[in-house]
N, C-alpha and C positions, 0 to 999 in steps of 0.2 A: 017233974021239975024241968024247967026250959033251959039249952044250953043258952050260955052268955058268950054271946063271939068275941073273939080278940084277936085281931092281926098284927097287934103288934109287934110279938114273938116273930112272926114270919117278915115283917117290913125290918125289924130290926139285923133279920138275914138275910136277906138281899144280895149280900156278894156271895155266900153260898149260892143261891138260887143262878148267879150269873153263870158261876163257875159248871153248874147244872146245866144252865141252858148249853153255853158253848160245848162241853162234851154232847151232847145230845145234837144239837146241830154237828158237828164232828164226827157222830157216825151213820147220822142220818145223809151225810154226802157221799161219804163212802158205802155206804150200802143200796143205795140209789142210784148210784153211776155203777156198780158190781153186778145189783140183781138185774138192772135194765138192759146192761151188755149183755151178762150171761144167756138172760133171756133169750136174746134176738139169737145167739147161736144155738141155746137149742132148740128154740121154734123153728128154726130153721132144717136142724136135724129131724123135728117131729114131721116136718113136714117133705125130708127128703121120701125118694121111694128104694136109697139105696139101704139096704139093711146094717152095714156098718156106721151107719151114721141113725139111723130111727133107733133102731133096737135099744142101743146106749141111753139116746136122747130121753127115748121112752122109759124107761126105769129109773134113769135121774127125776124127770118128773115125778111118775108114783110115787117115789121113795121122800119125796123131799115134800109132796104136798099132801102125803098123808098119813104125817109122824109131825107131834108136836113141834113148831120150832123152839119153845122153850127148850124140850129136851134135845133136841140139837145142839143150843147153846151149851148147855150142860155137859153132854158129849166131848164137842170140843176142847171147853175146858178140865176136866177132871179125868178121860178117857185118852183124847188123843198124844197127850204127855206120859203117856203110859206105853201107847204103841210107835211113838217114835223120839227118840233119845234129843227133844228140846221142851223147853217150856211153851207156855203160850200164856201171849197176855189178855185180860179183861176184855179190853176190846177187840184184840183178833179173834177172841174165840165168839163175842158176839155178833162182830160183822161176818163170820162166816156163815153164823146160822140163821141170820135173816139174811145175808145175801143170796145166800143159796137155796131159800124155804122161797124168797122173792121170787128169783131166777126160776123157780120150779113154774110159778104161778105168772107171771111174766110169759115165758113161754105159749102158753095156750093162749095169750092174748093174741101175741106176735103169729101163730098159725093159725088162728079164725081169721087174723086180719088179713092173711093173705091168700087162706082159700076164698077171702068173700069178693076176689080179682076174676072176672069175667075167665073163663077158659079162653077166649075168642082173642084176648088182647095177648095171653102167651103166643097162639097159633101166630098169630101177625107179626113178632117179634121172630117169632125163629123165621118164617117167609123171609122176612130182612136177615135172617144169615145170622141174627144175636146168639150168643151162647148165652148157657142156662145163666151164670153170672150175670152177667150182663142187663139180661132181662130181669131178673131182680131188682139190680140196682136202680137201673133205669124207670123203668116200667113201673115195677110190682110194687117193691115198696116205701116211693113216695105217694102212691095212692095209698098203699095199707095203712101207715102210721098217719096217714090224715084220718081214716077211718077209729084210730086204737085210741087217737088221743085222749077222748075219755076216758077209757080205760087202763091208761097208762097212767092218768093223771090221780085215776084213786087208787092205784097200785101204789102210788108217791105217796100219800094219806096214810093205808096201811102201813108203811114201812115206817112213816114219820112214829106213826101208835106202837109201833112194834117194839121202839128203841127203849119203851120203858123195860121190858123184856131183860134188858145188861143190865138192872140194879142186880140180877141175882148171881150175877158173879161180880159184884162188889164193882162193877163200872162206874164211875161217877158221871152221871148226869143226872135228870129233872127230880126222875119218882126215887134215886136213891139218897139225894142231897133231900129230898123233901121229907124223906124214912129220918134222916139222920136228923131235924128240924122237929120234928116230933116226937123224936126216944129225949132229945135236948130239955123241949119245952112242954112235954105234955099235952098240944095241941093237935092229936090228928087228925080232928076237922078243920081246923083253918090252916093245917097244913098243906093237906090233900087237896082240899078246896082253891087253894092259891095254884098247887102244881096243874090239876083242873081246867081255871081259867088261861095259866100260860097256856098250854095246850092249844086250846079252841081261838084265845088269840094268834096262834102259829097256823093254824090249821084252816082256819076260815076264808082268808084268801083262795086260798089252794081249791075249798069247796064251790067257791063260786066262780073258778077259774072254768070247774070244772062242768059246774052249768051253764058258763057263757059258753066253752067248745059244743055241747053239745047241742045246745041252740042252734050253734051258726052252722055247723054240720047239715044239721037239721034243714036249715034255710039254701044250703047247696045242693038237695042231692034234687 
């Protein structure tokens, strides 16, 4: 027997659906300016040679890129208010755990980007008397992130997919406002299907942002 589609149920919810998108844009920004900063300090530490800065850097890595970020989320929320005497809300506990699962995986972008800097161009900068700062900023990594930005750019993609992630500490945005349109009306295929499409229409851009850098990349080097 063939299902019979009906979207009406879901067009008739539409301001649910808004209210979904905008929390999902909401922590899709904060968790994208969080794990991208994060990142660049501890790629930065991964990439130190002093051991109080790798060692750390390095175990926040492991830890954070090879443990569910679901259960991170999770973590935060039901765990961390146990170990320290405050609540936490919906979304702080899910922006930590994709900020930080990001940041983990950010990181190793930010240190390939900048061991793939010629040794020759550090030597020249200290000749001119730069400290190691300096030479960083300068030098190093406005070539790297010309190099990362593909890969920054679908690290921005994960993150955007990630955010359905907070339905399950009752966050309200896309896939949990779309759970709650389908326990309503019975429909969780043209529910699902609707959240789905928003998705790919949010995302698409972003995919071909990320083929045109890599193109033009391509066409400089």
């Amino acid at each position: 027997m063939g299902h019979r589609w009906d979207f009406s149920s879901v067009l008739a919810n539409t301001d649910a659906l808004l209210v979904g998108a905008i929390g999902t844009l909401h922590i899709f920004a904060i968790c994208l300016v969080l794990g991208l900063s994060l990142g660049l300090v501890v790629g930065l530490g991964r990439y130190s040679r002093n051991g109080w800065f790798y060692f750390p850097a390095t175990a926040f890595v492991e830890f954070f890129r090879n443990t569910p970020v679901l259960v991170q989320i999770l973590w935060f929320y039901f765990a961390l208010p146990i170990l320290l005497p405050f609540e936490i809300s919906p979304l702080a506990a899910a922006s930590l755990g994709i900020s930080l699962n990001s940041a983990a995986f950010s990181a190793e972008i930010y240190r390939g980007g900048i061991q793939s800097i010629e040794p020759g161009q550090w030597d020249g900068a200290r000749a001119l008397g730069m400290r190691w700062g300096q030479v960083m900023r300068r030098i190093v990594l406005p070539q790297a992130i010309k190099r990362m930005l593909p890969a920054l750019t679908n690290r921005a993609i994960e993150i955007f997919k990630m955010t359905t992630l907070a339905s399950a500490v009752a966050y309200v945005e896309l896939l949990q406002q779309g759970k709650l349109i389908a326990s309503l009306n019975f429909n969780p295929i043209e529910a699902y299907t609707a959240i789905a499409v928003i998705f790919f229409i949010c995302l698409w851009p972003l995919v071909q942002l990320s083929y045109l850098l890599e193109r033009r990349l391509r066409r400089d080097e």
